[in-house]
C-alpha positions in Angstrom: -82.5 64.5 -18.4 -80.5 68.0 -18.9 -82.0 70.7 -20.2 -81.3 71.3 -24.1 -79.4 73.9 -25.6 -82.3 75.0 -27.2 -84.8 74.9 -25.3 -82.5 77.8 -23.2 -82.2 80.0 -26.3 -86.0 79.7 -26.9 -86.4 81.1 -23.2 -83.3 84.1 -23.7 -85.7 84.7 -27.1 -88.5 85.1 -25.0 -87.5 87.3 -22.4 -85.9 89.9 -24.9 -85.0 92.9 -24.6 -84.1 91.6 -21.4 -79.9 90.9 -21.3 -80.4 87.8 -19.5 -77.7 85.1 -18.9 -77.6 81.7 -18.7 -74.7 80.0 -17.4 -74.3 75.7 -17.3 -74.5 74.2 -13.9 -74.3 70.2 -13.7 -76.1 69.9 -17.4 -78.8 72.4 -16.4 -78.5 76.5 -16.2 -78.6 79.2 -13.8 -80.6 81.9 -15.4 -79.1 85.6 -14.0 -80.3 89.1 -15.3 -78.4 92.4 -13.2 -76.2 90.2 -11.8 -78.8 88.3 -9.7 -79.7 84.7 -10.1 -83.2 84.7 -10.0 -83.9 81.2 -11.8 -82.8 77.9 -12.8 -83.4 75.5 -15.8 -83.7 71.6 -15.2 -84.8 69.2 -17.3 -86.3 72.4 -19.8 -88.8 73.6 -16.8 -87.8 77.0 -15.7 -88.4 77.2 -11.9 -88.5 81.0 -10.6 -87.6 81.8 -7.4 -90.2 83.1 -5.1 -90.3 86.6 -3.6 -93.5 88.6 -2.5 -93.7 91.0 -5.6 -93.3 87.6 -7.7 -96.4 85.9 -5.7 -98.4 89.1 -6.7 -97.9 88.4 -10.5 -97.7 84.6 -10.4 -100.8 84.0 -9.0 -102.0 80.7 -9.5 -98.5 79.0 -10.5 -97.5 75.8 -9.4 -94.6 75.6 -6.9 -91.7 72.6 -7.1 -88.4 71.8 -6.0 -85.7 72.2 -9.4 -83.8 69.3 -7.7 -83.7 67.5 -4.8 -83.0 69.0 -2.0 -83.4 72.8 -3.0 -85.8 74.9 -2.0 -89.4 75.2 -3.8 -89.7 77.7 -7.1 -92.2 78.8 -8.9 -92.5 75.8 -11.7 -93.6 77.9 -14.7 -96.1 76.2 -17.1 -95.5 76.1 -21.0 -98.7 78.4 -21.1 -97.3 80.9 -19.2 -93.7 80.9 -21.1 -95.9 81.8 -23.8 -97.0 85.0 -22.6 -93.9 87.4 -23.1 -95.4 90.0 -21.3 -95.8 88.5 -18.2 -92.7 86.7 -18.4 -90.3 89.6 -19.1 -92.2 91.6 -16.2 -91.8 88.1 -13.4 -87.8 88.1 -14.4 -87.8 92.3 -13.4 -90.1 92.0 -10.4 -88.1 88.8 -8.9 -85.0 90.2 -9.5 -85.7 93.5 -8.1 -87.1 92.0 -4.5 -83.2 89.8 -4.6 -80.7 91.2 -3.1 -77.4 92.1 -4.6 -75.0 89.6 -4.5 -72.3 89.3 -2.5 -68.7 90.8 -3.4 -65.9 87.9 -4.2 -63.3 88.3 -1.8 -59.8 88.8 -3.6 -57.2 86.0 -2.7 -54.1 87.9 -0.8 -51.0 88.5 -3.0 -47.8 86.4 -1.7 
């Protein structure tokens, strides 16, 4: 099952004033705030990725695999999308502990 349109804008809602971007990937979304992709969307479950500042605030939050074959997230619950506070603050503290991403190398000009 994909992940719904709006089940993505409900999310962007909830992480205001954050400027986070969702971009499609195979009917699911890459989630990306500063540049960094620090979550995905699948089947309207965001998973997190897991860093050490992230496992502070998590706590007790169940871990699972977006897709197969990818490495395990931090499968957040319904009950904790609900909590804006805690959400907006996971999206900072993940993305901070990422590092930058790499720069595109330029194609040579013939």
């Amino acid at each position: 099952m994909a992940t719904e349109r709006r089940f993505i804008d409900g999310l962007l809602d909830k992480m205001l004033p954050l400027e986070v971007t969702p971009r499609p990937m195979f009917g699911e979304y890459g989630l990306y705030y500063e540049g960094k992709n620090f979550a995905v969307v699948c089947d309207n479950t965001l998973f997190v990725k897991i860093t050490e500042p992230g496992a502070v605030l998590a706590g007790r939050v169940a871990k699972g695999a977006p897709y197969p074959g990818a490495k395990p997230a931090f499968k957040i619950s319904r009950a904790k999308l609900s909590s804006h506070e805690w959400l907006v603050e996971m999206v900072k503290v993940t993305s901070a502990a990422l590092p930058s991403p790499k720069p595109k190398k330029r194609k040579p000009v013939r």
